[in-house]
N, C-alpha and C positions, 0 to 999 in steps of 0.2 A: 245118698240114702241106701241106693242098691250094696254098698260094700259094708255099710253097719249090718244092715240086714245076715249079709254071708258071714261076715264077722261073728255076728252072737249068733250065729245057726238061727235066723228066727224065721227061713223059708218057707216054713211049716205052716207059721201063725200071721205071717205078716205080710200083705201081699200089695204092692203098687199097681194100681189100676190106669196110670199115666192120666194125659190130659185128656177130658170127658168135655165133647160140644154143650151137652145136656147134663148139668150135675144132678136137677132135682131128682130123678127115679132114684139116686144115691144118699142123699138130703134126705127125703120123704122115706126111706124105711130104714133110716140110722137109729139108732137111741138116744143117742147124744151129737152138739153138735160143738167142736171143740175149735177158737180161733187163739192159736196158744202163738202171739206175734210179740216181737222185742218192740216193735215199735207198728202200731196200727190209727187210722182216723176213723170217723165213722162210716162204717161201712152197710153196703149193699147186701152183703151176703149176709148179716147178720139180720137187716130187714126182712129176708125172703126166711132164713131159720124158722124165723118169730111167726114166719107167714101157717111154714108148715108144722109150727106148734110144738119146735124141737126145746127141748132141756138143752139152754146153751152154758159153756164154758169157756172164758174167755179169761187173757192174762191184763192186767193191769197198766192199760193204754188208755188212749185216749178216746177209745172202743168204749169204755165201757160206761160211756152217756147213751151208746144205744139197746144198753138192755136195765137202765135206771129204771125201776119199778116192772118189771117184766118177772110177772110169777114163778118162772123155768129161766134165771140167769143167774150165773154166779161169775163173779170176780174173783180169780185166785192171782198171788205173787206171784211174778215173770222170774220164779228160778225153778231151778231143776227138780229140786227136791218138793218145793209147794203144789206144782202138777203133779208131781208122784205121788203125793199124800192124798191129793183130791179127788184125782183117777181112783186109786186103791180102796179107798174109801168108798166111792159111789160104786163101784164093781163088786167089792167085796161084801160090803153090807147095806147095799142095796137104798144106800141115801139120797132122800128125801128133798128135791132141791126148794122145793117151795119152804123149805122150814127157813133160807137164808135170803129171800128175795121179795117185793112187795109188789102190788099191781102195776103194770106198765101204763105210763101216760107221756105220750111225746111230745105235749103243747106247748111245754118251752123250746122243743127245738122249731116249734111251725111258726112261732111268734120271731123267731131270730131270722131267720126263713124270709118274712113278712117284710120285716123292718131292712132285710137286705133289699128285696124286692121294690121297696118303698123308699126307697134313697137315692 
């Protein structure tokens, strides 16, 4: 990552903060919260997101059962260009993620959950 960065000069703008013990202080005053993965399950990180109330962005995995009805999630295409468009978008004219998402309700994953537990 460090030699794209020197690559497109984006020293300026773009800064690696390496591995953090403690991500939330990072989480908790981000704006958005982006799991842009080729291939992801349902995750933890995106549980603790939702905790701190972030506007998430995630790519079209298997991810994205954990932000199904969640007011602040969006599902965009796993290419290059479909994050570029959505990033630019939301950055540039200031879009509204509630306009593409519904209330979050996770009780079918608590029933599968259940009936694991119960077997």
């Amino acid at each position: 990552m460090k030699c794209l960065i020197d690559k497109y000069n984006l020293n300026d703008t773009f800064h690696l903060l390496g591995q953090k013990a403690n991500p939330y202080p990072y989480i908790r005053v981000a704006d958005y919260f982006c799991l842009l993965s080729k291939f992801e399950g349902y995750g933890m990180v995106i549980e603790e997101a939702k905790i701190l109330n972030k506007s998430i962005i995630i790519t079209n995995t298997a991810a994205r059962e954990a932000i199904e009805g969640y007011k602040n999630g969006m599902v965009v295409e796993n290419t290059e260009n479909s994050i570029y468009e959505i990033m630019k978008e939301i950055i540039i004219c200031g879009k509204n993620m509630q306009t593409r998402t519904q209330e979050y309700n996770n009780e079918h994953i608590l029933e599968k959950i259940s009936k694991l537990i119960d077997s």
